[in-house]
C-alpha positions in Angstrom: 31.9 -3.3 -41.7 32.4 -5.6 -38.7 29.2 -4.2 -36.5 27.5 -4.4 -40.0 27.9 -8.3 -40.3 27.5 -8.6 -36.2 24.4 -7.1 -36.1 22.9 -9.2 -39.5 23.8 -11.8 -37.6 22.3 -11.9 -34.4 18.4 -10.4 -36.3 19.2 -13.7 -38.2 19.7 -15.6 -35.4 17.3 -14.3 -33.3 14.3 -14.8 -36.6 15.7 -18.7 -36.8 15.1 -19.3 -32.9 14.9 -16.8 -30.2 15.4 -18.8 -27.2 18.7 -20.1 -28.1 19.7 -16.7 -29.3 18.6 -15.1 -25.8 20.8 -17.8 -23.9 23.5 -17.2 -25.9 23.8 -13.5 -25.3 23.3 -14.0 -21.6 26.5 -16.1 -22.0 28.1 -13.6 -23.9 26.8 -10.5 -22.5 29.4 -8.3 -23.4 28.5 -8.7 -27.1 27.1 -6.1 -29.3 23.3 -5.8 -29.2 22.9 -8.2 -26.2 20.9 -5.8 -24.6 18.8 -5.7 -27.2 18.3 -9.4 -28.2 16.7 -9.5 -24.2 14.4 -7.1 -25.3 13.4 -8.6 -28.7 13.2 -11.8 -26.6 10.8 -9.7 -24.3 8.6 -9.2 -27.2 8.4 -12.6 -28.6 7.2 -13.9 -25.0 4.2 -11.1 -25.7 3.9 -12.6 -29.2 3.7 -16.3 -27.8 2.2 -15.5 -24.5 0.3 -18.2 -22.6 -2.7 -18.2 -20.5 -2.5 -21.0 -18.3 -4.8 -22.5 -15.8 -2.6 -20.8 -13.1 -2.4 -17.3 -14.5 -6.3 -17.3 -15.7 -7.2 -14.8 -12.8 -3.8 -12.8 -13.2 -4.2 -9.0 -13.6 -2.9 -9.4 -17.7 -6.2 -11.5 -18.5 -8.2 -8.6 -17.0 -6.3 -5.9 -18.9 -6.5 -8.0 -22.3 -10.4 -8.6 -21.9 -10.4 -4.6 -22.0 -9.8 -4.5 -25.3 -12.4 -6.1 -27.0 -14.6 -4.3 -24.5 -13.7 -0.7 -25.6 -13.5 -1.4 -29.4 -16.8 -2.4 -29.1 -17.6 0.9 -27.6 -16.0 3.1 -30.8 -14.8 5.5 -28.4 -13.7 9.2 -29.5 -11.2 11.2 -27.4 -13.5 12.3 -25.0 -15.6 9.3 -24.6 -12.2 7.8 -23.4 -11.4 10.5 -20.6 -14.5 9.5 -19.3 -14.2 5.9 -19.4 -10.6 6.5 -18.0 -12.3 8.3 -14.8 -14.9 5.8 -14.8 -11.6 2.6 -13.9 -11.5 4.5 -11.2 -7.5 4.6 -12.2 -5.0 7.3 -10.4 -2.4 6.1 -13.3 -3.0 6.2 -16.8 -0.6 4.3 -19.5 -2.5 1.0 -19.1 -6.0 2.5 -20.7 -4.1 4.2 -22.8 -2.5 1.3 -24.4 -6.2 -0.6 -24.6 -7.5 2.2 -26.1 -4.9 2.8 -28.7 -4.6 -1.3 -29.2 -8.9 -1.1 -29.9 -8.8 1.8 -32.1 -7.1 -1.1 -34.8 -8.2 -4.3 -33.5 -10.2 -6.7 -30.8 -8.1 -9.3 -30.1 -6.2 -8.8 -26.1 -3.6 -10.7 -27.5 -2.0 -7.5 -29.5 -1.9 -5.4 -26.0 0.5 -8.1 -24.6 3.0 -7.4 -27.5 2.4 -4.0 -26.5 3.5 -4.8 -22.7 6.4 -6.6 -24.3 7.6 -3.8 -25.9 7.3 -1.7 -22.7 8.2 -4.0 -20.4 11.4 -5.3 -22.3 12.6 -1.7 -22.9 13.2 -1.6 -19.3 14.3 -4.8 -18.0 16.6 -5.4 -20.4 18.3 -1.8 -19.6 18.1 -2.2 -15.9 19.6 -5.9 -16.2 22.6 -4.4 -18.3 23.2 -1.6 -16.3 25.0 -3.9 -13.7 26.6 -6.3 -16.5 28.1 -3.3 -18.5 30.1 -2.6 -15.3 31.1 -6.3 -14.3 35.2 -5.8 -14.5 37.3 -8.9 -15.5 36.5 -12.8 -15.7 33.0 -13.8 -14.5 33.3 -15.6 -11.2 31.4 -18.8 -10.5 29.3 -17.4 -7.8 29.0 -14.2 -9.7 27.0 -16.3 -12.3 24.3 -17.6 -9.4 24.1 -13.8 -8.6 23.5 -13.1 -11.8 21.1 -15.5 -12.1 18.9 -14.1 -9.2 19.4 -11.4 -10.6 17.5 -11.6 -13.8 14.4 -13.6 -11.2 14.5 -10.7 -9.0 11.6 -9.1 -11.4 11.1 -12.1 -14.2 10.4 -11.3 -17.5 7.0 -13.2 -17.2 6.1 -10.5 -13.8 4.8 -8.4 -17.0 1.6 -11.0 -15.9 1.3 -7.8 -13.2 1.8 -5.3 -16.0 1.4 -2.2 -14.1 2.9 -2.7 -10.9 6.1 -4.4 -12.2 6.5 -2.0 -15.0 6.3 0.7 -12.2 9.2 -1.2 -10.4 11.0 -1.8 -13.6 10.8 2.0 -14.4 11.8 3.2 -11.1 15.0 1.0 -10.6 15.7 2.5 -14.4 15.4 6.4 -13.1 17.5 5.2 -9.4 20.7 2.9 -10.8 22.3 5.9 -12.9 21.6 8.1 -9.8 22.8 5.8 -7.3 25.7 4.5 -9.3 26.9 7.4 -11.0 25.1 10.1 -9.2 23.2 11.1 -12.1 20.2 13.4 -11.1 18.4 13.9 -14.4 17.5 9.9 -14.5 15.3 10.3 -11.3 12.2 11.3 -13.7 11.4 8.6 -14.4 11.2 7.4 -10.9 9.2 10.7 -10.1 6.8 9.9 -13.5 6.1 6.3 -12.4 3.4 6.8 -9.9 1.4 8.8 -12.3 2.1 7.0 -15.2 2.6 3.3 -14.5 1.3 2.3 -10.8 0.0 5.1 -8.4 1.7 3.1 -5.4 4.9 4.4 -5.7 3.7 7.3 -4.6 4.9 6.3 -1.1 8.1 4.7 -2.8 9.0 8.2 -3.6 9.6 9.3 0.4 13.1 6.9 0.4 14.4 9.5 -2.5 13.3 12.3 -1.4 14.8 11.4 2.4 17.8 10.2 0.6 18.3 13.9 -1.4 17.8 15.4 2.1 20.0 13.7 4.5 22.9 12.2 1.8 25.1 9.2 3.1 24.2 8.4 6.6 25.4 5.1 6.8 25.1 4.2 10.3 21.8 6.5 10.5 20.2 4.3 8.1 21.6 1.2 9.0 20.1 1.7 12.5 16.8 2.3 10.7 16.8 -0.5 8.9 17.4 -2.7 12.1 14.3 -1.0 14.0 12.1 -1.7 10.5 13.2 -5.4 11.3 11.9 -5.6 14.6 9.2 -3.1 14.4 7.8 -3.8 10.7 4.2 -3.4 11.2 2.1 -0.5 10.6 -0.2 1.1 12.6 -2.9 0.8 10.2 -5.6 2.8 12.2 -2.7 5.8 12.2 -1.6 5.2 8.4 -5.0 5.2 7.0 -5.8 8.6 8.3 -2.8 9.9 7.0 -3.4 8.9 3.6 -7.0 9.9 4.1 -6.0 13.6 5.5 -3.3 14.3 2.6 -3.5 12.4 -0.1 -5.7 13.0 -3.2 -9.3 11.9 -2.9 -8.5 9.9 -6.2 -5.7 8.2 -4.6 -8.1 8.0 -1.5 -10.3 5.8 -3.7 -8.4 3.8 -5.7 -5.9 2.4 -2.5 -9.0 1.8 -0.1 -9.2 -1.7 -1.0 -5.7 -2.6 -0.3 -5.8 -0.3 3.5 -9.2 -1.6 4.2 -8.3 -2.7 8.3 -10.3 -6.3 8.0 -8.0 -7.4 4.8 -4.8 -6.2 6.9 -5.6 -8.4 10.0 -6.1 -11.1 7.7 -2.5 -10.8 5.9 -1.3 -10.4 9.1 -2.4 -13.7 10.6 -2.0 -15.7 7.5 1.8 -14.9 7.5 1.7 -17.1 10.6 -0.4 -19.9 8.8 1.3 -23.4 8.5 2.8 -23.0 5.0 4.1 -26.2 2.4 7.9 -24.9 1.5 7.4 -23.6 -1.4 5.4 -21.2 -0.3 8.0 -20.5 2.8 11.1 -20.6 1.1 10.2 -19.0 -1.8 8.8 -16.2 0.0 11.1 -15.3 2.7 14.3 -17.6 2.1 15.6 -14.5 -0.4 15.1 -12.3 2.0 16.9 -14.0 4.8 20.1 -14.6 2.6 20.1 -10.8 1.3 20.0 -9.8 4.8 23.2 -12.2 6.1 25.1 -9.9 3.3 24.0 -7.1 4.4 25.2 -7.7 7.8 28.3 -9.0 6.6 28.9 -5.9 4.0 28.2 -3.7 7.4 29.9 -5.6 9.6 33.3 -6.4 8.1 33.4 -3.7 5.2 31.9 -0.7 5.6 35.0 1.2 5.4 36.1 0.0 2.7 32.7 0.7 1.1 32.8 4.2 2.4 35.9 4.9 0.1 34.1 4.0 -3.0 31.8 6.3 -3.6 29.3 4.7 -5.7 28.8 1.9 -3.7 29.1 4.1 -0.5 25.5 6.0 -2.2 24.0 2.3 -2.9 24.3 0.9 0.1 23.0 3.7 2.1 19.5 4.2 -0.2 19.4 -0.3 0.0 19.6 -0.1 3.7 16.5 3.1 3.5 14.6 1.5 0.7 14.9 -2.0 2.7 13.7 -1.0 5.9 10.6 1.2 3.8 9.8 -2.3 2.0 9.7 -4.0 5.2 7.0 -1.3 6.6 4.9 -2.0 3.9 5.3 -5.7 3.6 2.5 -6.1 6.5 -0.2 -4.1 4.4 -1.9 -6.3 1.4 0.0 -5.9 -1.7 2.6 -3.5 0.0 5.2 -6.8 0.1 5.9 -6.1 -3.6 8.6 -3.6 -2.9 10.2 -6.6 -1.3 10.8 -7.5 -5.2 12.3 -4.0 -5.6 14.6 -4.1 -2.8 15.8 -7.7 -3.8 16.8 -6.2 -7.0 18.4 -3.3 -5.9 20.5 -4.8 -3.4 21.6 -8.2 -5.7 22.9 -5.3 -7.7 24.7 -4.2 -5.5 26.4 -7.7 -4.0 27.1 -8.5 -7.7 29.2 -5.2 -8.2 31.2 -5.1 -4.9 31.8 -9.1 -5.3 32.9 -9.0 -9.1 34.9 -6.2 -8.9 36.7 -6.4 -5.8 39.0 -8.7 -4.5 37.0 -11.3 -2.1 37.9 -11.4 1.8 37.8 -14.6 3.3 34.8 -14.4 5.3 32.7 -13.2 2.0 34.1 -16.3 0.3 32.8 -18.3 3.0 29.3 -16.4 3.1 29.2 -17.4 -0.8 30.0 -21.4 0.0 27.6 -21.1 2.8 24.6 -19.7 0.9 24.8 -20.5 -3.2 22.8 -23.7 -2.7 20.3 -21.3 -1.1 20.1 -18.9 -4.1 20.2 -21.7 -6.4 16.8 -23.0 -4.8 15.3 -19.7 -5.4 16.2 -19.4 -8.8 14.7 -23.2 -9.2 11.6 -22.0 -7.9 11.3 -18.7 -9.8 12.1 -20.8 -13.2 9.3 -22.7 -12.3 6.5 -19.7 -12.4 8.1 -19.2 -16.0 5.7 -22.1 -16.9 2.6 -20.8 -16.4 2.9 -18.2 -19.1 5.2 -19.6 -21.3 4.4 -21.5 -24.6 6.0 -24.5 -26.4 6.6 -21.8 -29.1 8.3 -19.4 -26.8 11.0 -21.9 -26.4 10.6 -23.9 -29.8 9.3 -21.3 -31.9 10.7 -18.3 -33.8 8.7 -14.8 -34.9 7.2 -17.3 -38.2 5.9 -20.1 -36.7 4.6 -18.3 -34.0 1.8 -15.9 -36.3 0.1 -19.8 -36.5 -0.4 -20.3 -33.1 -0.9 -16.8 -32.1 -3.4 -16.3 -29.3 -4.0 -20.2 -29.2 -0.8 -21.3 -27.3 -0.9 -23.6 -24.4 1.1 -22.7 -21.1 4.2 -25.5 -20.6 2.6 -26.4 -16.9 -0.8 -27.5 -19.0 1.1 -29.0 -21.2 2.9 -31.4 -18.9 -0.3 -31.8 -16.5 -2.0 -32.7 -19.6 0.8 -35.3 -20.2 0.8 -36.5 -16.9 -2.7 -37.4 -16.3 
């Protein structure tokens, strides 16, 4: 009778004002259905969804324009495998969702509540996956962990549907396997590339190096250090590889994002005079993630190497890490930065929470909170360019009015400013 009246409760809650509902189960995350009120949050955002002036050219916009498109062409079965080939697409959920979204209707809008569905699923599980084993109080600098955490991969990254879906899918299929050396999960890291975003393809080599060699701690920790100093690829050497033995599909579809001019280019601007936002927001996670990484290596590692669970995270972090920083100096390849970020806050968040804290790891945390702090600040602030008034003042009624119509909250308060 008592989950009965819990659960009326928080769809009632949740109907009256979503936002306020999500903040409160982040606060109380160990209550029944929190999980879920992130997701049916996830859902309203796609429901309320913004297209602002700075996320007009963002891959979402594309995807949505799609649909109006196709049901326009009353496609059949057939017709759609063609027009699938046509994309040019080694992946395939994201025409499949615009086709089945034109089959009932033209408006873009509806796909996005579609993504939200999707998308939410995921993060929401993947998010919970580390709070459901959080043991004891909450510590204060467990909360600012937390909090990068959840910005790691936002809830508005769905603006890059397929890529950060991919990333979101993947972390879902490694955390049981890495945590609790569950096997059958890794599907759905082995699906991904086919279904979501064909890039992590490549992502798959860590795992399957990982299955092959087991816990090599110092092996990959020696790794990782060369992929610091040595982190760009040969992109003469790498393009031939992927033209000799990949796919001619997947030939075709990454040549844009190999192509040697566009590399250069990335390359040089990383060296450009930057304003800080733009240098601290990129890099400044990276930095502090890597101080605790050094530390964790440093001081703890055999301490580490008794637990077993964290023994197996630790070891794939310091693989997948030093794989993300190869591919950080090809065009779009920085993105498994995001992944690696996740992974490894995950694992900082369970050893600090659940252990007791050394000295030298409390004085890390004094050292660098202000710095995570100022990464969360600037990852709240790309919240505003897809998120409406009505995302944070509206609720699943109010928000049927204004549906496809909603103004971001950065045009909103440029349009107040000027």
């Amino acid at each position: 009778m008592y989950s009965v009246r819990k659960k009326s409760y928080h769809l009632l809650y949740f109907f009256l004002q979503p936002f306020f509902t999500v903040l409160y189960y982040l606060r109380n995350f160990r209550a029944p259905h929190a999980k879920n009120v992130m997701w049916l949050f996830a859902i309203f955002y796609g429901l309320t969804f913004a297209i602002g002036e700075e996320n007009s050219n963002a891959d979402i916009v594309r995807y949505m324009a799609e649909v109006p498109m196709i049901e326009k062409m009353d496609m059949g079965i057939r017709d759609f495998l063609f027009y699938y080939k046509s994309t040019g697409e080694f992946d395939i959920l994201r025409s499949i969702l615009a086709f089945s979204v034109a089959l009932f209707t033209d408006n873009g809008f509806y796909l996005i509540i579609v993504y939200g569905i999707i998308y939410g699923f995921f993060f929401s599980r993947n998010m919970w996956f580390v709070l459901d084993r959080l043991e004891g109080k909450i510590k204060p600098f467990t909360r600012i962990l937390l909090l990068c955490l959840f910005l790691s991969i936002p809830l508005w990254s769905m603006n890059g549907f397929r890529f950060w879906t991919a990333a979101h899918v993947f972390i879902y299929g490694l955390l049981p396997f890495l945590y609790e050396k569950k096997k059958k999960p890794l599907i759905w890291c082995f699906i991904t590339p086919f279904v979501f975003h064909y890039s992590f393809l490549s992502a798959l080599m860590p795992i399957v190096a990982y299955l092959i060699l087991g816990n090599r701690l110092r092996l990959f920790y020696f790794m990782f250090i060369f992929s610091l100093l040595f982190s760009e690829i040969n992109i003469k050497s790498f393009n031939k590889a992927v033209e000799n033995y990949a796919p001619t599909a997947l030939v075709e579809r990454s040549s844009g994002y190999r192509d040697t001019d566009k590399v250069e280019e990335l390359r040089e601007s990383a060296n450009e005079h930057k304003v800080w936002y733009a240098r601290y927001y990129k890099n400044l996670m990276k930095y502090l993630l890597l101080i605790y990484i050094f530390t964790f290596y440093s001081l703890y590692k055999h301490s580490i190497k008794k637990d077993k669970e964290l023994l197996r995270m630790l070891c794939f972090i310091l693989l997948f890490f030093g794989f993300s920083n190869f591919f950080s100096s090809i065009p779009s390849g920085y993105r498994f930065m995001n992944v690696s970020n996740l992974l490894t806050l995950s694992f900082i968040v369970l050893y600090y929470q659940n252990n007791p804290t050394p000295r030298v790891l409390y004085t890390v945390t004094k050292l660098t909170g202000i710095f995570f702090i100022l990464v969360s600040v600037v990852n709240l602030r790309m919240s505003w360019y897809s998120f409406s008034v009505m995302t944070l003042a509206g609720n699943p009624l109010t928000a049927i009015f204004s549906f496809g119509e909603n103004l971001s909250i950065n045009d909103v308060i440029k349009g107040f400013l000027n």
